[in-house]
C-alpha positions in Angstrom: -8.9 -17.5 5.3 -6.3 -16.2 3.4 -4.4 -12.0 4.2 -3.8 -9.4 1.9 -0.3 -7.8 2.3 -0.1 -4.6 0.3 3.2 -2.8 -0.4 3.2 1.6 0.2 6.3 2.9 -1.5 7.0 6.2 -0.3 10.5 7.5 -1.8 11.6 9.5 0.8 12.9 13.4 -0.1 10.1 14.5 -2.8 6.8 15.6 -2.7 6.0 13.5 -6.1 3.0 10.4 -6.6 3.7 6.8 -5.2 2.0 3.5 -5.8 0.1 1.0 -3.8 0.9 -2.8 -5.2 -0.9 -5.6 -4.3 2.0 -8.3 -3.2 0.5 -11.8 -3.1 -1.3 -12.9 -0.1 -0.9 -15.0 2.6 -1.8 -18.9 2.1 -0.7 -20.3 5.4 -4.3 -21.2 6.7 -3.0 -21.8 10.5 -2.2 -17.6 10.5 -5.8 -16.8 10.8 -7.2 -13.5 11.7 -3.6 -11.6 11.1 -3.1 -9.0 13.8 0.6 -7.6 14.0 3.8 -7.8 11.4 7.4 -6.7 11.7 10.6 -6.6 9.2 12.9 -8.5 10.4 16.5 -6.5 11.0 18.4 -9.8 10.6 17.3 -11.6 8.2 16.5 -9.9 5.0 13.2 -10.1 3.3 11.2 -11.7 6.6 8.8 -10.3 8.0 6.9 -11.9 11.3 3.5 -12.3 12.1 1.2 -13.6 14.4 -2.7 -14.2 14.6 -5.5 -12.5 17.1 -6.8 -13.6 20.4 -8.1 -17.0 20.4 -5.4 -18.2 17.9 -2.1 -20.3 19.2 0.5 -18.6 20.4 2.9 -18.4 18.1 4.7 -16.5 15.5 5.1 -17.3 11.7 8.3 -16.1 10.0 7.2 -15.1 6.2 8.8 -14.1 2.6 8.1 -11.3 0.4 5.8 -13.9 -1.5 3.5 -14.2 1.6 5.1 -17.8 2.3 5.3 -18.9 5.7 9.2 -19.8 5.8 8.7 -20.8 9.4 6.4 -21.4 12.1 7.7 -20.9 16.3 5.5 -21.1 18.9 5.5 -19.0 22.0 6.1 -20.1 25.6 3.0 -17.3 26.8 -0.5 -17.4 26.5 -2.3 -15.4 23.7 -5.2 -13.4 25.6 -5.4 -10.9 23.2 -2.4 -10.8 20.9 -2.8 -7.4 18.9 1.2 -6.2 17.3 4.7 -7.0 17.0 7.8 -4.8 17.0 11.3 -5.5 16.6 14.6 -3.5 17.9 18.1 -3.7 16.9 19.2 -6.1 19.4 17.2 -9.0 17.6 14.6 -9.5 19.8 10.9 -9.6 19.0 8.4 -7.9 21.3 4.5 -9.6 21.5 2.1 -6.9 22.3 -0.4 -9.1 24.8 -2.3 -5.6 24.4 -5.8 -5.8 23.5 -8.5 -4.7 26.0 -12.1 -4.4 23.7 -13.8 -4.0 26.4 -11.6 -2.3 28.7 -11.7 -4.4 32.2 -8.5 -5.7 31.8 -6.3 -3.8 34.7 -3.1 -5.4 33.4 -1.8 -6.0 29.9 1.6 -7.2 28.7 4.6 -7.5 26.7 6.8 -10.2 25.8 10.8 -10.1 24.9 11.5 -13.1 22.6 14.8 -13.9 21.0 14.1 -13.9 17.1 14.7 -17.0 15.7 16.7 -18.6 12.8 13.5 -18.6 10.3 14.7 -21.4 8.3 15.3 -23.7 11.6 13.2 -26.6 12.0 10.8 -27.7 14.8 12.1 -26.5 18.4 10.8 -26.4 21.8 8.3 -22.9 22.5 10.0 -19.7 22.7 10.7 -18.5 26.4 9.8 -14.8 26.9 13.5 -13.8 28.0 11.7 -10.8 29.6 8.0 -9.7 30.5 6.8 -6.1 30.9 3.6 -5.8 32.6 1.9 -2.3 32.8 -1.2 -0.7 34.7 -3.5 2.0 33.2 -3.3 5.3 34.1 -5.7 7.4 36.6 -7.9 8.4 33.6 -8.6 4.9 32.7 -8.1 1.2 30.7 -8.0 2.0 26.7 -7.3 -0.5 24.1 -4.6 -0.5 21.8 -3.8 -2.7 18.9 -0.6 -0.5 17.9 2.8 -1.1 19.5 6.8 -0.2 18.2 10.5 -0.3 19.9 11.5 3.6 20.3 14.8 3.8 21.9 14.8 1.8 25.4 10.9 2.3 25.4 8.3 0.4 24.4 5.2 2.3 23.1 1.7 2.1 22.5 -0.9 3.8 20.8 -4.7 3.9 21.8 -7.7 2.6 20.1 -11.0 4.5 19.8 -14.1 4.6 17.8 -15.4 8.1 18.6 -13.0 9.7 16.8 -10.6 11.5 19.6 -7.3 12.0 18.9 -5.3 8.6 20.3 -2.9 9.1 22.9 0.9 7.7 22.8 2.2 5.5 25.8 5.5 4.1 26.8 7.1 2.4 28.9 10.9 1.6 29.8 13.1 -1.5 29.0 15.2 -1.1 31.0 12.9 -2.1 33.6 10.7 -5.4 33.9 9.0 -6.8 36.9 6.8 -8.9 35.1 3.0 -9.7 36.4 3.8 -8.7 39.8 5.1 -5.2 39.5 3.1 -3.5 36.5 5.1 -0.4 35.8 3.5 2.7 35.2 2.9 4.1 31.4 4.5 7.5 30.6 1.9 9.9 28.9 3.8 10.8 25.4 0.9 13.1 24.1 -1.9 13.1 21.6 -1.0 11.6 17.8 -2.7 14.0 15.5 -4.8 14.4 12.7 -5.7 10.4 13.1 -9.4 10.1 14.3 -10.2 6.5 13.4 -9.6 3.2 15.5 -6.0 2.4 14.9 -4.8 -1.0 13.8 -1.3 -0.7 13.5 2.1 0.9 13.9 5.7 0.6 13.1 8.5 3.0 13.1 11.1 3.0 10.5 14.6 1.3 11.5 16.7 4.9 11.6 13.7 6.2 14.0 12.2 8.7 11.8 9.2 7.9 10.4 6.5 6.7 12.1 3.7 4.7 10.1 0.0 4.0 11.9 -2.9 2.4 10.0 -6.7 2.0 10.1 -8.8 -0.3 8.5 -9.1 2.3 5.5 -6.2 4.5 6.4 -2.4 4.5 7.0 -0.6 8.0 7.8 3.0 8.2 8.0 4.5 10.9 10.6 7.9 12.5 11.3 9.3 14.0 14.4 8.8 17.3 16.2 10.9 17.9 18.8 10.3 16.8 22.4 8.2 13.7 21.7 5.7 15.0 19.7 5.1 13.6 15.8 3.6 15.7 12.9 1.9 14.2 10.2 3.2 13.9 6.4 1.9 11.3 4.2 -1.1 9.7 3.9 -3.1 7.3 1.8 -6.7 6.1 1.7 -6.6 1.8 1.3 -9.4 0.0 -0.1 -13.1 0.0 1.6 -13.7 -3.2 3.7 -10.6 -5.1 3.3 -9.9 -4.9 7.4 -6.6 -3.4 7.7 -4.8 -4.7 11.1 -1.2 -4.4 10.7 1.4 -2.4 9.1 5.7 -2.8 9.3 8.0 -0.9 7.4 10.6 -2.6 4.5 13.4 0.2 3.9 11.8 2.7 2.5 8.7 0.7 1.9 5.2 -0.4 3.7 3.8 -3.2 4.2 0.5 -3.3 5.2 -1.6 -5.9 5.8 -5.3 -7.2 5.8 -7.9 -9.9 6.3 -9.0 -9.6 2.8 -8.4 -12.4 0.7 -8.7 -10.1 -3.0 -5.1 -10.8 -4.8 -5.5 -7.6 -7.5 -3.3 -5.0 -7.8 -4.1 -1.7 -6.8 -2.0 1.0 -7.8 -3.3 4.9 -6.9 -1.3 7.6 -5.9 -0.1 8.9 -2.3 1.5 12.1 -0.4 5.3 11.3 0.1 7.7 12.2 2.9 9.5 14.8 2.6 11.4 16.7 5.9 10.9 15.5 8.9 13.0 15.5 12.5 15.9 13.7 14.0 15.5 10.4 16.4 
């Protein structure tokens, strides 16, 4: 099956139309059912990916062109695979995050060292660090949406009923792996975004924060004390399947389990404002 990765140029500073390209799509058969994707901060013009649950653990390193440049597999089991977020420190985080059905007590997050894309075969990558997290008292949720905000790491819940997700962290700074779950840190409700999100990734200078649907991808800035307030949106095509989104400078990419190649090209509500990290 072959993804669809779809560029969202948002200029930043005006309120004036956008685009939405079609970029060509990913060939690579082994990345099947594509879940998560990150820019790489390293390397320029990478962007890593990885599939869903059931797939191999591993993570594909690919070009602007949708070309796998690169192919590392992971030294930790993927239960339920569902994003992947990068910080400034070059290290990849997997989001082990997925819970469909909600019995899982304890979900997790793996610290990788990125790799040299354009390396040959090597051994599995070693998680150099494991953070392992209970629900809270008001119970499991899924989530599918993960990004690097400061020394946290942070999640964003998945419903179908059309509630407003709540935002979750976690610290860095502390990792007991399996055997200590730490406890998530309520960062409020994300507004104005009522269906099942797929996907999240905040912007390298901590600013904008972009979270897709299947059909949707909203773009928020900051407001002060934690809380985010929406100010772009765009609607994507019907029934392409949506899972992942990462920004590229002052660009999207969003990807999809479509396998369509035409551009699309409509317009979008561009950022403009916005708060400080």
């Amino acid at each position: 099956m072959h993804y669809l990765i779809l560029a969202l140029v948002f200029p930043l500073g005006y309120q004036l139309p956008g685009q939405l390209e079609r970029l060509p799509s990913v060939q690579d058969s082994r990345l099947r059912e594509l879940s998560g994707l990150t820019a790489s901060r390293k390397y320029p013009g990478i962007f890593w990916a990885h599939g869903d649950s059931g797939n191999p653990p591993a993570l594909f390193a690919l070009d602007r062109q949708g070309q796998t440049v690169g192919r590392f597999a992971v030294q930790a089991p993927n239960l339920d695979w569902e994003d992947v977020a990068m910080d400034d420190a070059g290290h990849l985080y997997v989001g082990d995050i997925g819970n469909n059905l909600r019995v899982l007590p304890i979900r997790v997050i793996h610290e990788v060292e990125e790799p040299d894309p354009t390396r040959g075969p090597e051994p599995p990558l070693k998680p150099l660090r494991s953070f392992a997290y209970r629900f809270p008292a008001s119970g499991a949720f899924d989530a599918e949406a993960l990004f690097v905000d400061g020394e946290d790491l942070v999640l964003i819940e998945k419903w179908f009923d059309r509630r407003e997700p709540r935002i979750w962290s976690l610290s860095r700074k502390n990792s007991a792996g399996l055997g200590k779950p730490a406890e998530l840190q309520d960062r409020g409700l994300l507004p104005g975004f009522p269906e099942p999100v797929t996907g999240a990734s905040l912007s390298a200078d901590g600013r904008w924060l972009a979270v897709c649907s299947t059909r949707v991808s909203r773009v928020y800035g900051r407001a002060g004390a934690g809380a985010w307030v929406l100010k772009a949106a765009v609607e994507l095509p019907g029934d392409e399947g949506y899972e992942a989104v990462a920004w590229d400078g002052k660009d999207l990419v969003i990807a999809s389990e479509s396998g369509r190649r035409d551009r699309w090209i409509a317009p979008v509500v561009e950022l403009s404002g916005g708060g400080k990290p």
